[in-house]
VOBA-1610 file (N, C-alpha, C; in pm, whole numbers, padded with zeros to 5 digits, always signed):
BEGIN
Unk+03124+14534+04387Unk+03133+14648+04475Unk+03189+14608+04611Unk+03164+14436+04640Unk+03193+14440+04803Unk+03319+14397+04750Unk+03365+14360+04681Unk+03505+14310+04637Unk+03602+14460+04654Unk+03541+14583+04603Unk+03624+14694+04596Unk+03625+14712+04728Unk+03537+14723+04801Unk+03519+14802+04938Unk+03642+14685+05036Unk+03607+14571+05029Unk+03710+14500+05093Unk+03875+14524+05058Unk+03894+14541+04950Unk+04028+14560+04899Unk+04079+14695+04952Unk+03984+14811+04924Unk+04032+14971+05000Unk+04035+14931+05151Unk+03931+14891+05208Unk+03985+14875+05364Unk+04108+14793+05379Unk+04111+14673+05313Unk+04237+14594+05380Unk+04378+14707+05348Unk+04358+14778+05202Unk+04475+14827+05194Unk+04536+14965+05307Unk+04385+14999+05336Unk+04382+15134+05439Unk+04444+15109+05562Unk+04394+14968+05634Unk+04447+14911+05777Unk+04597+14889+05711Unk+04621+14830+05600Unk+04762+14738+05605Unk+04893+14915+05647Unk+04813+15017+05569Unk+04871+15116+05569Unk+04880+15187+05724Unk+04817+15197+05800Unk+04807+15226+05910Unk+04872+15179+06050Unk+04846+15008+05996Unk+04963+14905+06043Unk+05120+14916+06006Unk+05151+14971+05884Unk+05242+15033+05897Unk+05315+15185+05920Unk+05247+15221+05977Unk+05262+15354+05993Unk+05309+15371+06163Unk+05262+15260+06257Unk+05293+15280+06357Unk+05439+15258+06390Unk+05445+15334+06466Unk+05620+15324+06558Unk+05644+15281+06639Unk+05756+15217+06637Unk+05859+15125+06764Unk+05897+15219+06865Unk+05971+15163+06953Unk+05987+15282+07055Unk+06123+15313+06995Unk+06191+15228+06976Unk+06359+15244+06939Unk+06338+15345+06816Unk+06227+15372+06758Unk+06201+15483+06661Unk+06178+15617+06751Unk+06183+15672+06909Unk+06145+15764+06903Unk+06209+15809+07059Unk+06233+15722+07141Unk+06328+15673+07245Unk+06470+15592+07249Unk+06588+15648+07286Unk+06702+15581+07299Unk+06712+15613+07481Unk+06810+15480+07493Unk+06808+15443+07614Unk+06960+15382+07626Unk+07018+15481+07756Unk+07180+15467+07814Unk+07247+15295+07790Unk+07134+15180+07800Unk+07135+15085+07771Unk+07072+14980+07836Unk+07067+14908+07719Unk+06895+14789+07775Unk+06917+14687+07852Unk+07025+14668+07898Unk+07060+14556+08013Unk+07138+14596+08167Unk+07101+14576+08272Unk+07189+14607+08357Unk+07203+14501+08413Unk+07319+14472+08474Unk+07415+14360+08550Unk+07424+14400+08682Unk+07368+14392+08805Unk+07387+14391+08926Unk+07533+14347+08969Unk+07564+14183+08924Unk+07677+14107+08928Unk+07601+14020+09056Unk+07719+14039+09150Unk+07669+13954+09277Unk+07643+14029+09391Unk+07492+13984+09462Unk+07410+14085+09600Unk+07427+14002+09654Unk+07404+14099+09797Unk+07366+14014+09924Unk+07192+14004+09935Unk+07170+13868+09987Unk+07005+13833+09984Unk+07010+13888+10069Unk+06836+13963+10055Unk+06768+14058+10136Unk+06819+14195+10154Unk+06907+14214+10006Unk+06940+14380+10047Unk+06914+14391+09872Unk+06804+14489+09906Unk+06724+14580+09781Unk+06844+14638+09707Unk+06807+14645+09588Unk+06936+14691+09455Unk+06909+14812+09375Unk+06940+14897+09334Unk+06830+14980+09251Unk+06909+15045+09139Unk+06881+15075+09043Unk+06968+15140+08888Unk+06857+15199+08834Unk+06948+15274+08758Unk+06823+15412+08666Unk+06895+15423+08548Unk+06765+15384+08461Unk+06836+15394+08312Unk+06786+15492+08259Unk+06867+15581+08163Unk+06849+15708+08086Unk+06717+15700+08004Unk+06653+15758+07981Unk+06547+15765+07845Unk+06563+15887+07764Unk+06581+15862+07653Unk+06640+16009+07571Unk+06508+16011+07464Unk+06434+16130+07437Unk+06357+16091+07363Unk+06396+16179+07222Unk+06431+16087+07117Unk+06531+16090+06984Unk+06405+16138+06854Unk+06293+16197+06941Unk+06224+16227+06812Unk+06191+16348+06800Unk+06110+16464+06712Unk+06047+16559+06754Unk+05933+16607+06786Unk+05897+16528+06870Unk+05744+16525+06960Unk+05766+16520+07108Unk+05689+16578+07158Unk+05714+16500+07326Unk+05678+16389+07340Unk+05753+16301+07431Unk+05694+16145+07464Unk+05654+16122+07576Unk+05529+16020+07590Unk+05508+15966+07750Unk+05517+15851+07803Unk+05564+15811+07877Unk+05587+15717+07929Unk+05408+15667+07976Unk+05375+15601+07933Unk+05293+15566+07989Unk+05236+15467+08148Unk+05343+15367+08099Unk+05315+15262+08198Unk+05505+15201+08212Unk+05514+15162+08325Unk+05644+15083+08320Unk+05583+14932+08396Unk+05596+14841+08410Unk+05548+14714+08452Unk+05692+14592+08430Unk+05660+14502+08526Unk+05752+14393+08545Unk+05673+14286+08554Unk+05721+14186+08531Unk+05642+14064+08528Unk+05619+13963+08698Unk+05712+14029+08797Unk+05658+13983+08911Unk+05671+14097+09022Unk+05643+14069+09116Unk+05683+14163+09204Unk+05820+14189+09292Unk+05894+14128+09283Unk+06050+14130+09315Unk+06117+14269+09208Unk+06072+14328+09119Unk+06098+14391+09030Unk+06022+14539+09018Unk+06079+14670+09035Unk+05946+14761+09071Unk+05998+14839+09020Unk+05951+14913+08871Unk+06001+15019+08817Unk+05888+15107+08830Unk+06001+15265+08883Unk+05938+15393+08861Unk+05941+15491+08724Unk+05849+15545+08694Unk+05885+15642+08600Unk+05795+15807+08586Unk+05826+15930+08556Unk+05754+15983+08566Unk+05674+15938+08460Unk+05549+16029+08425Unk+05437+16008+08353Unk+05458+16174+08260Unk+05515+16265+08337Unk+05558+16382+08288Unk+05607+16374+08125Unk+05560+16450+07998Unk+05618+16471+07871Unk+05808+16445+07827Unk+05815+16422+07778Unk+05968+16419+07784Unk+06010+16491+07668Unk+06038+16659+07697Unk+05992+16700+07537Unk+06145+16615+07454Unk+06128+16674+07320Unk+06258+16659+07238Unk+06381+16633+07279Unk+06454+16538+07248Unk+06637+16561+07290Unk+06601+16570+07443Unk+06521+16581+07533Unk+06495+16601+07679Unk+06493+16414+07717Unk+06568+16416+07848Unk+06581+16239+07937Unk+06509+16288+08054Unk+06453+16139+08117Unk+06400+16096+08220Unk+06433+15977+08220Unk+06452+15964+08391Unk+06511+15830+08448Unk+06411+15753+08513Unk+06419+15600+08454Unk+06329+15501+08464Unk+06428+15423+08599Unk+06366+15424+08744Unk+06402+15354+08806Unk+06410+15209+08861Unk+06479+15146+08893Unk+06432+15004+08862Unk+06495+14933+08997Unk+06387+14834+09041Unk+06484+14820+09171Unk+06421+14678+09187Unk+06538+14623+09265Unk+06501+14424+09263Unk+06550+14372+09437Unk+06405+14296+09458Unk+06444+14285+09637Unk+06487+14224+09666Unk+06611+14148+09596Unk+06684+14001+09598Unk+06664+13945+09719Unk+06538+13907+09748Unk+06485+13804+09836Unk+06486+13656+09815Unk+06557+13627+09670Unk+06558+13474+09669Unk+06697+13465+09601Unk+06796+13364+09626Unk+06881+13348+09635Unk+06896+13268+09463Unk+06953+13312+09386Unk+07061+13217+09253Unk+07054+13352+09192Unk+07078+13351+09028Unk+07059+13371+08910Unk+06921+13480+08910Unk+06897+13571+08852Unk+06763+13625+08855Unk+06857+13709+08662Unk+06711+13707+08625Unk+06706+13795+08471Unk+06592+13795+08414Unk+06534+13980+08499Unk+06435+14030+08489Unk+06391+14098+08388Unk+06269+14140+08306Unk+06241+14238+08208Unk+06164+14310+08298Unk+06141+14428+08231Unk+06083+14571+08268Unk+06050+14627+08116Unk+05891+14617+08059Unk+05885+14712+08023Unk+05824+14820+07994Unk+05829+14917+07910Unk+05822+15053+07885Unk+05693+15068+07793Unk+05628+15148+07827Unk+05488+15122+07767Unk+05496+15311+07701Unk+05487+15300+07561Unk+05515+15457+07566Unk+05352+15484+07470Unk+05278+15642+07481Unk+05187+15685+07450Unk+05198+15691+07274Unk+05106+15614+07226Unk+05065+15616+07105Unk+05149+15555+07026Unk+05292+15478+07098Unk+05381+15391+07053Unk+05335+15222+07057Unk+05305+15148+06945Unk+05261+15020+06939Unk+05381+14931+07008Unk+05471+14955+07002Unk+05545+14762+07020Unk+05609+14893+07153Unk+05602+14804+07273Unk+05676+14884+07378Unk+05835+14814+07394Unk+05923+14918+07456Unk+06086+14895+07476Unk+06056+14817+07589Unk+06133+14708+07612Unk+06170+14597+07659Unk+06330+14654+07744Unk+06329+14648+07872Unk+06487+14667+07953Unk+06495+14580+08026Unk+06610+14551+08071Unk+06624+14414+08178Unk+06708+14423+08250Unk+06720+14380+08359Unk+06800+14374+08503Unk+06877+14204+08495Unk+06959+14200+08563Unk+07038+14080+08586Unk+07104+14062+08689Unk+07184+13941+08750Unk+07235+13898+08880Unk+07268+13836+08928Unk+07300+13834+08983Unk+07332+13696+09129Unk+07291+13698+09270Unk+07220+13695+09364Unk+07188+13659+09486Unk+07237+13596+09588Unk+07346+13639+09634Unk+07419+13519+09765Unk+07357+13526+09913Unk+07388+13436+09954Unk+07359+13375+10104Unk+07452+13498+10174Unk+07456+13548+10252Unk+07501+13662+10278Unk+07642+13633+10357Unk+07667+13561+10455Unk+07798+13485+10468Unk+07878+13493+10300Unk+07848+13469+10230Unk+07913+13404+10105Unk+07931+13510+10036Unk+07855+13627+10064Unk+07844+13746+10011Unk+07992+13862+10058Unk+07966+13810+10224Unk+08053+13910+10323Unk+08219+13826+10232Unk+08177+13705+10215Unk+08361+13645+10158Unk+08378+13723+10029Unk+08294+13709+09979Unk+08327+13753+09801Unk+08352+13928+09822Unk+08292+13953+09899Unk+08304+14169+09888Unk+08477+14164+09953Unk+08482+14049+09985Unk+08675+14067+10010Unk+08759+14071+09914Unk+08684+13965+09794Unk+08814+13933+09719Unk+08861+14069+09604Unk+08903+14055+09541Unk+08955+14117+09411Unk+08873+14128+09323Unk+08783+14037+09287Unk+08762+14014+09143Unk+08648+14101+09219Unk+08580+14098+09344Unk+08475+14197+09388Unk+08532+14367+09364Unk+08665+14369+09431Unk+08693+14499+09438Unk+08699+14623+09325Unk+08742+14505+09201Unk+08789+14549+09062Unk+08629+14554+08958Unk+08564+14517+09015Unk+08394+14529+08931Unk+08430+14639+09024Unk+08387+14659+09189Unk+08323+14821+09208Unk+08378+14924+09149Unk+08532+14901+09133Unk+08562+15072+09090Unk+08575+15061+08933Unk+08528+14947+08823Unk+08435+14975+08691Unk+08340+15047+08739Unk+08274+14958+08804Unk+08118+15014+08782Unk+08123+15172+08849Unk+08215+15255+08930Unk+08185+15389+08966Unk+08247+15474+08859Unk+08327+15371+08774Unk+08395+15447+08668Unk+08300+15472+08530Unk+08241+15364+08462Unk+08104+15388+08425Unk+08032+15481+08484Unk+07976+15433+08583Unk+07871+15590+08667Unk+07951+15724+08637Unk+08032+15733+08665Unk+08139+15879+08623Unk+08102+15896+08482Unk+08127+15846+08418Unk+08097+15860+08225Unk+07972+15864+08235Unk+07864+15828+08263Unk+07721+15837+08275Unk+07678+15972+08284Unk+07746+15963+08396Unk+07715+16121+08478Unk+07708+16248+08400Unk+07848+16216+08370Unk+07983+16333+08211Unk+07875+16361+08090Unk+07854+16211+08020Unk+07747+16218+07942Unk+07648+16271+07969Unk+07585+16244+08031Unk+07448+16345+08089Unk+07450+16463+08116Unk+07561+16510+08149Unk+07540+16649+08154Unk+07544+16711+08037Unk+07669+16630+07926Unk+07685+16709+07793Unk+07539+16739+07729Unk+07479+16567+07751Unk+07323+16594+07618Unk+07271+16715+07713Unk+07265+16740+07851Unk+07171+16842+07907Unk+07226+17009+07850Unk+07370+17001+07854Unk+07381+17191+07795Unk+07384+17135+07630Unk+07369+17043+07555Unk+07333+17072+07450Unk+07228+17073+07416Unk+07135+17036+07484Unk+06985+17018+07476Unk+06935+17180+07529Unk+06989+17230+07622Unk+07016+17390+07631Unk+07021+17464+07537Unk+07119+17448+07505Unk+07210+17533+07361Unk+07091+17499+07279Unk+07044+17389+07236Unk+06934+17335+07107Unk+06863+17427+07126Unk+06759+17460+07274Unk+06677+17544+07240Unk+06649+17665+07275Unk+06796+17699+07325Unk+06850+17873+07331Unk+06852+17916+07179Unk+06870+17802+07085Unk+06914+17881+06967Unk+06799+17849+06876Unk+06653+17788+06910Unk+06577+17798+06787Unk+06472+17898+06892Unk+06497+18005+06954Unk+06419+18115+07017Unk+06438+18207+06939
//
């Protein structure tokens, strides 16, 4: 009898254990890495990544957390219904000078394994900083990166009037 009873529980948990969801099962995100490139030390950085929630439930963000304090993500706590985004803010106080490659992550309600996002960089001495925002290879990243932000933007508005339209039309 304890032989049966052990076998139904293990099989009940093993089932339950699989039953839980990833976040990438219920959240998509504009994308999981951002590249700063190269800052000036002691000037704060900040980026906001999309959260799309790809399931049909509302989702919550529960918690956002970083592993030190140079790293400070905001998020609402607000539902995110269906096909509906919220922006996870993320901001780094490049107070120490090299290389930095941060995680941030995403702690979502009743979701077991949380989404993992990350920040990246460079930190210059600020002299070294004022030379490099001269050259080219500086000039030609900024107007990518506003050209990206433009497509960001574009995109975002489309999922927002189709996310409109979605539920103008199941009324």
């Amino acid at each position: 009898m304890r032989k049966l009873f052990f076998l139904a529980a293990s099989f009940a948990i093993g089932m339950i254990a699989s039953a839980q969801q990833k976040a990438d099962e219920v959240i998509k995100i504009n994308f999981d890495k951002y590249d700063f490139g190269k800052i000036k030390q002691g000037t704060p950085v900040i980026t906001y990544f999309t959260v799309t929630n790809i399931s049909n439930k509302p989702v919550v963000i529960e918690n956002a957390y970083a592993g030190c304090g140079c790293t400070t993500p905001e998020v609402s706590k607000a539902p995110i219904a269906p096909n509906g985004t919220t922006k996870v803010k993320v901001g780094y106080n490049a107070a120490s000078m090299g290389h930095f490659d941060k995680d941030v992550t995403l702690k979502l309600a009743g979701v077991q394994e949380p989404k993992i996002i990350k920040i990246t960089g460079e930190v210059m001495e600020a002299n070294a900083f004022t030379a490099y925002s001269k050259s080219d290879e500086y000039k030609k990243m900024q107007k990518e990166k506003a050209s990206k932000e433009a497509r960001e933007m574009k995109d975002a508005k489309k999922a927002a009037k189709k996310s409109k339209n979605s539920v103008t039309n199941t009324k």
